[in-house]
N, CA, C and O of each residue as an XYZ file, in Angstrom:
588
protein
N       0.848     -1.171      0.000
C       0.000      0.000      0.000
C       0.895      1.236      0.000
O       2.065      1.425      0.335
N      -0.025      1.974     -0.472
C       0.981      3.605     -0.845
C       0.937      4.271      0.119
O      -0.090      4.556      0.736
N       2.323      4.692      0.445
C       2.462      5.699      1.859
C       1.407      6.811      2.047
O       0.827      7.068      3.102
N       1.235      7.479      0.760
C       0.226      8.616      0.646
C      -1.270      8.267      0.391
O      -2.084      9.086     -0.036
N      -1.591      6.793      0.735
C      -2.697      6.545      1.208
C      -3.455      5.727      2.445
O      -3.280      4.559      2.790
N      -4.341      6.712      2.989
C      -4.597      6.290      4.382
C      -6.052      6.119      4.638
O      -6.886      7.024      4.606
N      -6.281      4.790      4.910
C      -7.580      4.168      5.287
C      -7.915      4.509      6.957
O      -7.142      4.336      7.900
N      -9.628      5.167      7.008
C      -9.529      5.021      8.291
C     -10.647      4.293      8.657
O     -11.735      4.848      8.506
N     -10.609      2.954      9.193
C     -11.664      1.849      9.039
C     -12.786      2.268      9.848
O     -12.732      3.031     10.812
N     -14.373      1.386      9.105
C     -15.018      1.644     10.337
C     -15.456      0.397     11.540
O     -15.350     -0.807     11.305
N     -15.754      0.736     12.313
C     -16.431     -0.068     13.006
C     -17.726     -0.106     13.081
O     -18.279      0.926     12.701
N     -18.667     -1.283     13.587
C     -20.089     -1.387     14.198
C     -19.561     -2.249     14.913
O     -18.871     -3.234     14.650
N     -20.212     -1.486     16.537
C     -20.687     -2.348     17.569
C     -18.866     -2.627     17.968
O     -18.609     -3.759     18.376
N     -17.902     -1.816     17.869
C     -16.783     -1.689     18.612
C     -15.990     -3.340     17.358
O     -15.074     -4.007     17.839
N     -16.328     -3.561     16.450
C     -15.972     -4.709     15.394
C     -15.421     -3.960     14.373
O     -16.200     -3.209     13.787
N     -14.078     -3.984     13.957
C     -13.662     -3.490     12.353
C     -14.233     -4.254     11.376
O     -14.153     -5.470     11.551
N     -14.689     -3.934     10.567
C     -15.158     -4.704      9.461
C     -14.505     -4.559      8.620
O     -14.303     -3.427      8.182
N     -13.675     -6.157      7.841
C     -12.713     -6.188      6.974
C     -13.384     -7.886      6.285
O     -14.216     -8.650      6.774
N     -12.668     -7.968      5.127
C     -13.340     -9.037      4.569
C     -12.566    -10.300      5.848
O     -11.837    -10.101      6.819
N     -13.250    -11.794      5.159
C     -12.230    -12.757      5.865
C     -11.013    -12.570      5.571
O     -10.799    -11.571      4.885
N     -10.371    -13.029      5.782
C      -8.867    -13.482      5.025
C      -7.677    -11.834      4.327
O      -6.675    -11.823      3.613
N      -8.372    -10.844      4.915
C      -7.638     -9.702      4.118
C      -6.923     -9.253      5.417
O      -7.524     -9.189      6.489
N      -5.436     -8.904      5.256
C      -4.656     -8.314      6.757
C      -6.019     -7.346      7.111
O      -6.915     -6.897      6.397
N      -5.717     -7.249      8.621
C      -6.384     -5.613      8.946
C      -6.384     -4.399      8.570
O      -7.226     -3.503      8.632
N      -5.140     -4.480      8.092
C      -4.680     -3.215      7.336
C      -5.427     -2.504      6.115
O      -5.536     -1.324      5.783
N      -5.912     -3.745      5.566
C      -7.210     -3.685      4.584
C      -8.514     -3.463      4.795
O      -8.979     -4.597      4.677
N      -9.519     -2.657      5.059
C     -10.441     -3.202      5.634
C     -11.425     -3.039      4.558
O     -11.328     -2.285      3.590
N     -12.439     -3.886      4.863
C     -13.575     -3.973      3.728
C     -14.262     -2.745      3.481
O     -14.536     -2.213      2.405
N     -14.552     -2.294      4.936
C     -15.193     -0.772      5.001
C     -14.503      0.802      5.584
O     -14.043      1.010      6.707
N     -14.561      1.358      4.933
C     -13.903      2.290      5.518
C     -14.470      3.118      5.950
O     -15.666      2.867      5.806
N     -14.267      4.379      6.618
C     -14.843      5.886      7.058
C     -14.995      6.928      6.215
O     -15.961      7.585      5.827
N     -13.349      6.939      5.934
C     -12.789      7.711      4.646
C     -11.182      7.057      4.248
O     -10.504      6.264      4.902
N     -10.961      7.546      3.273
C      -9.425      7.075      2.289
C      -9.312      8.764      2.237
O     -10.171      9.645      2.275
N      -7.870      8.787      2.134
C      -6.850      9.845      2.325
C      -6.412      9.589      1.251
O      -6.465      8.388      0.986
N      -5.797     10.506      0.152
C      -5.228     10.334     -0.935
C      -4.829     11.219     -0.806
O      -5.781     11.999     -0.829
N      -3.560     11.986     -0.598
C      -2.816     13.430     -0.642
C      -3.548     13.937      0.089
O      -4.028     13.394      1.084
N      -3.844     15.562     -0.450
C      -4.922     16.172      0.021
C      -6.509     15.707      0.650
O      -7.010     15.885      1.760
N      -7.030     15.037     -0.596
C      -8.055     14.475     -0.706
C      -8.514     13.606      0.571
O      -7.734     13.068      1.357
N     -10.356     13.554      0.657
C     -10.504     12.897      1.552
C     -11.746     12.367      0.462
O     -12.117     12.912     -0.578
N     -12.220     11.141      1.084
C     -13.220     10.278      0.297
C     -13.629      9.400      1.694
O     -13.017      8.609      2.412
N     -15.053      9.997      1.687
C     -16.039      9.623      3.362
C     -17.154      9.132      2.315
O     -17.663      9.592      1.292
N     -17.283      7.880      3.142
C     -18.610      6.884      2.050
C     -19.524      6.368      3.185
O     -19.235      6.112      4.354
N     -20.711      6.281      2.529
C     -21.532      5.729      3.214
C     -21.741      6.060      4.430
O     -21.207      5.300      5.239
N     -22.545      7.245      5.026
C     -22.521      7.613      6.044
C     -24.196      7.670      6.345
O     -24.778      8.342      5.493
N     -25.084      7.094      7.392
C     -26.648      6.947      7.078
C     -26.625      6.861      8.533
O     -25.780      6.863      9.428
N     -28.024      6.776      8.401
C     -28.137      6.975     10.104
C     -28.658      5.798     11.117
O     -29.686      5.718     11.790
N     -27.603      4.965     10.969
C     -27.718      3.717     11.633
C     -26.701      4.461     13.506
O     -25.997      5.447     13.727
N     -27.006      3.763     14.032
C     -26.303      3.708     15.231
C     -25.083      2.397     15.132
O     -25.284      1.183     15.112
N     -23.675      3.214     15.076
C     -23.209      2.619     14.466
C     -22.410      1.508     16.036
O     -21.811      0.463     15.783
N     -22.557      1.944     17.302
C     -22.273      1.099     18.305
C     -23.545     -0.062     18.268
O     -23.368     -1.259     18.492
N     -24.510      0.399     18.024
C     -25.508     -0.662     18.404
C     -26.074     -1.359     17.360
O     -26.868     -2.294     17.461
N     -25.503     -0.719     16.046
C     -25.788     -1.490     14.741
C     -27.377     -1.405     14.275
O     -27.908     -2.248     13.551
N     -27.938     -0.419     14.734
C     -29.702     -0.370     14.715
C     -29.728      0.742     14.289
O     -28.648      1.329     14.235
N     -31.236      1.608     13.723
C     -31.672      2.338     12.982
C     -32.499      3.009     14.179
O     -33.716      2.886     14.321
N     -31.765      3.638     14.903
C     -33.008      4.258     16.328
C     -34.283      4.990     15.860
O     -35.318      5.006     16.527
N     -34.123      5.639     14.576
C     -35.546      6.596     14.487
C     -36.010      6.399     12.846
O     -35.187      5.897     12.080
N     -36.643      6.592     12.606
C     -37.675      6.673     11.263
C     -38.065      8.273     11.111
O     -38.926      8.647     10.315
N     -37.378      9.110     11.914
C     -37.492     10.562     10.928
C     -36.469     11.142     10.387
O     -35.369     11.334     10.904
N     -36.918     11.497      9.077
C     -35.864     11.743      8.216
C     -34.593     12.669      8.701
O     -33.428     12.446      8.372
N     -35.000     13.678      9.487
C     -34.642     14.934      9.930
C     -33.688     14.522     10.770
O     -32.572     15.040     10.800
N     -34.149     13.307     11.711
C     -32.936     12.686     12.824
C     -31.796     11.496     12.103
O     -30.675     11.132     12.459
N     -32.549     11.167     11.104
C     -31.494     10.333     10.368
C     -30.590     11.462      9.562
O     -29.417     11.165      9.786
N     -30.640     12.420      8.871
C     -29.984     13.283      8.472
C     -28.955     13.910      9.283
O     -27.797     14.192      8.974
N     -29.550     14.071     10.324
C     -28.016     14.407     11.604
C     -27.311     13.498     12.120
O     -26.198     13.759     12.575
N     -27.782     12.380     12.142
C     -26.711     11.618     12.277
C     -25.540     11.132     11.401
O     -24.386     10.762     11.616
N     -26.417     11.307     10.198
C     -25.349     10.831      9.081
C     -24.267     12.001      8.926
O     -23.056     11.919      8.725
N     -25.318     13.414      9.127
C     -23.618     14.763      9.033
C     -22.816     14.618     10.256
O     -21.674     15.078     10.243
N     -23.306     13.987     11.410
C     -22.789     13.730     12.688
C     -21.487     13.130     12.462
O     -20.490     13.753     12.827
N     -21.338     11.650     11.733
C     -20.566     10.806     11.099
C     -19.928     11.430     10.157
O     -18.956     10.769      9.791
N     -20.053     12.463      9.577
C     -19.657     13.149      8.292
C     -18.193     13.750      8.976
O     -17.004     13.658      8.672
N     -18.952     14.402     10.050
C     -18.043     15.927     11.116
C     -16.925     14.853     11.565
O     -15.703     14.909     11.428
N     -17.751     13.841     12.154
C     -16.180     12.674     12.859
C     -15.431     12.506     12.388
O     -14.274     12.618     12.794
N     -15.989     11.989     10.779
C     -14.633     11.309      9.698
C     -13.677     12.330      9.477
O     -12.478     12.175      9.709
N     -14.317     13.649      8.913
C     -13.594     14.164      8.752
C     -12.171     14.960      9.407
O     -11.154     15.486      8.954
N     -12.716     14.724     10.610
C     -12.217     15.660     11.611
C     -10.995     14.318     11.872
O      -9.791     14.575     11.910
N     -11.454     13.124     12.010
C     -10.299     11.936     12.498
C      -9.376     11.901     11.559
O      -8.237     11.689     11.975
N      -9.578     12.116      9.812
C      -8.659     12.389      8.702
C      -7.799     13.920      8.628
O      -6.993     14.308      7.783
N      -8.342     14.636      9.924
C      -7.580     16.322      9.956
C      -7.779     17.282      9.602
O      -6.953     18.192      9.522
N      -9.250     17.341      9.214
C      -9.419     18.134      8.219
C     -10.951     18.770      9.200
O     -11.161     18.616     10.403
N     -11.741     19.423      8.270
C     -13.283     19.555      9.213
C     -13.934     19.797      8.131
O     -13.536     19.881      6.969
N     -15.479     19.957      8.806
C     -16.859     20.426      7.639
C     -16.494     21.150      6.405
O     -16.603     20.855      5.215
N     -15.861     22.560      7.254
C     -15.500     23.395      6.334
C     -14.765     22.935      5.077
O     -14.639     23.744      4.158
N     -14.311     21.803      4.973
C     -13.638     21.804      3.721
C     -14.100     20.607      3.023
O     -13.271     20.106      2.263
N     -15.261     20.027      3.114
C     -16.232     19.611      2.421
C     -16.569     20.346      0.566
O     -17.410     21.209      0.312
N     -15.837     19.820     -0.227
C     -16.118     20.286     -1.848
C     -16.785     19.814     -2.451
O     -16.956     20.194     -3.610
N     -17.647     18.474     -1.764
C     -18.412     17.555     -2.951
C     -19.141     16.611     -1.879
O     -18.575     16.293     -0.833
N     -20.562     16.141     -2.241
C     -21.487     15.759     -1.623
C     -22.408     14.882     -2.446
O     -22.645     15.421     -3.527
N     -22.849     14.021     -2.338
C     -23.545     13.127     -3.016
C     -25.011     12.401     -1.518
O     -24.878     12.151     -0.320
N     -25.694     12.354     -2.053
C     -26.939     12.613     -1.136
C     -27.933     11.420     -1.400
O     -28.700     11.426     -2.364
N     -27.878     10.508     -0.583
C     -28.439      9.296     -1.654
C     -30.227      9.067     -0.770
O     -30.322      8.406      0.265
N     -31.239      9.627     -1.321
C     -32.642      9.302     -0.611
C     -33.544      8.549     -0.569
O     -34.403      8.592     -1.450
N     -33.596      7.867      0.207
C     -35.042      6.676     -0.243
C     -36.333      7.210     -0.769
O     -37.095      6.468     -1.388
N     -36.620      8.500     -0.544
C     -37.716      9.040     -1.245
C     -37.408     10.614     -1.186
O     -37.184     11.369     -0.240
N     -37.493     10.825     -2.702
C     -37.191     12.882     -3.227
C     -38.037     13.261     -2.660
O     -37.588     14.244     -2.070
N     -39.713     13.070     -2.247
C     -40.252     14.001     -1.107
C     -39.676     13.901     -0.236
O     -40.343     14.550      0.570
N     -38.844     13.537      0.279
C     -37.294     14.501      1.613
C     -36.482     15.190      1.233
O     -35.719     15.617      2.100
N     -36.266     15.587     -0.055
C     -35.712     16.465     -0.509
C     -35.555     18.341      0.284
O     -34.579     19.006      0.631
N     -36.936     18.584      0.285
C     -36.989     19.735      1.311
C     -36.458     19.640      2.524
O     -35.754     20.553      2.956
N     -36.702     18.594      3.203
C     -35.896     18.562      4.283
C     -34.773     18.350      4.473
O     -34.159     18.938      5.363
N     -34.126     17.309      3.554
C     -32.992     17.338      3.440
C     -32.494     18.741      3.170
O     -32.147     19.309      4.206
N     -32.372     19.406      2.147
C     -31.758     20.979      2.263
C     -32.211     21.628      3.513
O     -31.237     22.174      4.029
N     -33.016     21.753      4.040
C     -33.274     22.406      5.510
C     -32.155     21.967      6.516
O     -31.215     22.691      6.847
N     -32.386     20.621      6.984
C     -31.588     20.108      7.997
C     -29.754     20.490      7.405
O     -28.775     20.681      8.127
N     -29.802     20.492      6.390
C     -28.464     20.799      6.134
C     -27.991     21.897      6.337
O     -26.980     22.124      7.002
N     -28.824     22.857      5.663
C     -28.143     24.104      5.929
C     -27.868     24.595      7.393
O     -26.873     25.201      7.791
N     -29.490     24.011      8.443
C     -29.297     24.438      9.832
C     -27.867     23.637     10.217
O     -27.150     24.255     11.004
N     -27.293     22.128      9.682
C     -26.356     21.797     10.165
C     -24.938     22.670      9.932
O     -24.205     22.937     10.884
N     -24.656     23.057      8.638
C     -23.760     23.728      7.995
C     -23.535     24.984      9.111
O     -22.566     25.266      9.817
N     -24.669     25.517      8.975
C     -24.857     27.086     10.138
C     -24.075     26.437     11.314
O     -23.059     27.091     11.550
N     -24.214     25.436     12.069
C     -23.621     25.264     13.065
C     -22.284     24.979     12.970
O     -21.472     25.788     13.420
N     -21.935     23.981     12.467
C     -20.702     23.396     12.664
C     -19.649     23.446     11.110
O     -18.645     22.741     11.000
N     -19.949     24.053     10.422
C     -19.641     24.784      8.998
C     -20.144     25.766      8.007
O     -20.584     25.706      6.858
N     -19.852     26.936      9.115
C     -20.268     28.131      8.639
C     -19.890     28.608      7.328
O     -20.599     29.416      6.728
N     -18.663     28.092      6.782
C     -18.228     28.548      5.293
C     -18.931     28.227      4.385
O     -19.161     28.865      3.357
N     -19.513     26.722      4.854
C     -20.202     25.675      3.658
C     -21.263     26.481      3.306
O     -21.842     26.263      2.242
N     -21.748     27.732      4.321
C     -23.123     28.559      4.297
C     -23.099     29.769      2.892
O     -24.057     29.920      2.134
N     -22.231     30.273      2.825
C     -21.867     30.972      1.655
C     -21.324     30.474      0.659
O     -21.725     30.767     -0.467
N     -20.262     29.588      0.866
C     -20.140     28.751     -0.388
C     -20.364     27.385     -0.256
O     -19.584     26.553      0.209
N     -21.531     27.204     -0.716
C     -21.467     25.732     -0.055
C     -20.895     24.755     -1.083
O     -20.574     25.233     -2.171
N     -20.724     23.412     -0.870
C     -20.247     22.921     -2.143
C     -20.887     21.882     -2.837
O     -21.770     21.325     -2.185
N     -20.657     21.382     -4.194
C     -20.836     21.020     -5.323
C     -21.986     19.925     -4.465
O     -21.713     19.344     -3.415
N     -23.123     19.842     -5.106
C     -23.785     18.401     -4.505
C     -24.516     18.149     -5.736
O     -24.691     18.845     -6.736
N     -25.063     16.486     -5.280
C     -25.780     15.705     -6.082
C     -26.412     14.886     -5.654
O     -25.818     14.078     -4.940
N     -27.894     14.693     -5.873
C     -28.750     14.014     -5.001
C     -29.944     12.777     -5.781
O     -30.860     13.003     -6.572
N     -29.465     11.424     -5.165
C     -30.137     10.772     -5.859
C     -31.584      9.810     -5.314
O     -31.430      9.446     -4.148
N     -32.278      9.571     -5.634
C     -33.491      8.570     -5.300
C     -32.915      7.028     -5.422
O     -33.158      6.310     -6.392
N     -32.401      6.773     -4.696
C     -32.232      5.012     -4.676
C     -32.484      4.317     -3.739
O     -32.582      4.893     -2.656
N     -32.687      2.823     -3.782
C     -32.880      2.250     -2.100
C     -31.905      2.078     -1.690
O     -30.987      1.975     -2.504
N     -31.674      1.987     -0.605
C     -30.787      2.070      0.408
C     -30.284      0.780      0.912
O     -31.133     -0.107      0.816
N     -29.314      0.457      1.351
C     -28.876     -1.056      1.634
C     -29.724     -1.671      3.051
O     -29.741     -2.706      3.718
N     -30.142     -0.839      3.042
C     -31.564     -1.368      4.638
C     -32.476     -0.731      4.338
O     -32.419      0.419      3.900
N     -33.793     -1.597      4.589
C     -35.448     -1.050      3.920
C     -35.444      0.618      5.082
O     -35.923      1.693      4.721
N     -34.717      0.331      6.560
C     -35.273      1.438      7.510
C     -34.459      2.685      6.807
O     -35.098      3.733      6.718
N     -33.002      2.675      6.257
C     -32.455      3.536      6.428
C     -33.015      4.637      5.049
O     -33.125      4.132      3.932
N     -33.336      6.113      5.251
C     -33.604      6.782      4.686
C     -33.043      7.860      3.656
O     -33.427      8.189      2.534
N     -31.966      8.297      4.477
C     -30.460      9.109      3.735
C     -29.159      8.369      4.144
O     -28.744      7.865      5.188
N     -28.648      8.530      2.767
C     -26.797      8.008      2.706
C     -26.182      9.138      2.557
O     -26.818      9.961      1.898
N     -24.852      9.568      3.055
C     -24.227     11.044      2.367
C     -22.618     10.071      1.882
O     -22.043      9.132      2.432
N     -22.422     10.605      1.025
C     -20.865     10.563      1.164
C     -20.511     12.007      0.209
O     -21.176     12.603     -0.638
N     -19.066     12.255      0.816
C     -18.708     13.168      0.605
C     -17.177     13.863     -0.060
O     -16.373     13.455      0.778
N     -16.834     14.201     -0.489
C     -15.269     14.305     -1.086
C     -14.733     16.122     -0.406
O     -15.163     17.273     -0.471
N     -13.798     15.530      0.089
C     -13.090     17.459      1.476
C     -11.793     17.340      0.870
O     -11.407     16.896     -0.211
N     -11.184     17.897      1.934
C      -9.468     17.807      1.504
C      -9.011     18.144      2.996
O      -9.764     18.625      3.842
N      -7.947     17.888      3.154
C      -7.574     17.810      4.470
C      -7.311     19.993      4.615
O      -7.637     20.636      5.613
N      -6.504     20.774      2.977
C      -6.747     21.745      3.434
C      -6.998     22.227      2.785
O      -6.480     21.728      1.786
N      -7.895     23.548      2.358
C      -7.941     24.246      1.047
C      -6.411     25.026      0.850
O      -5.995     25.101     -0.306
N      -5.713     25.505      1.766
C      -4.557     26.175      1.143
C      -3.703     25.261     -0.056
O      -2.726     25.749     -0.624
């Protein structure tokens, strides 16, 4: 593996998840991958990721959890909200669409005030989701700095 790339695995339920048979070093799932600058945060939804469960069925609380997970990754790769350039928004149903932009922006206002004036590049799709409960996926592309 390449020095200038850095996996930061995830867990459920305090478990790394990596395939069978692959070192640890590999892991099946990640948080985010580090590539230079670059950060690449996947799959972020609003499961409870210690208890491996889906605590709520409103969209609005699944949406903060997933930017919740967003703020962690990023912040554990060095970087923060603020430097969030690219967003991909994956919904089990486009009537959440409104809310989704609501809950975001109130999130942005808080904990990434830059993203508020310039916010960045997004794209938002209608697909199902890898669990019937879960409602929004985010993943996202930052950089550790804009300088």
């Amino acid at each position: 593996m390449s020095e200038s790339v850095k996996f930061y695995p995830a867990y459920w339920g305090g478990t790394k998840l990596s395939y069978p048979n692959v070192p640890a070093e590999s892991p099946k799932f990640a948080n985010s991958v580090v590539v230079g600058n670059l950060i690449f945060v996947s799959g972020c939804q609003g499961q409870n990721d210690e208890t491996v469960t889906v605590d709520t069925n409103v969209f609005e609380e699944q949406m903060i959890i997933a930017l919740d997970k967003v703020r962690r990754v990023m912040e554990e790769a060095g970087s923060s909200m603020n430097n969030i350039i690219k967003t991909m928004i994956l919904l089990k149903n486009v009537a959440d669409y409104p809310k989704m932009r609501k809950t975001e922006l109130e999130y942005y206002q808080k904990y990434a005030p830059r993203l508020v004036e310039d916010p960045p590049a997004s794209t938002f799709m209608e697909v199902g989701l890898a669990k019937p409960e879960f409602l929004v996926e985010i993943d996202v592309v930052g950089v550790i700095s804009r300088d």
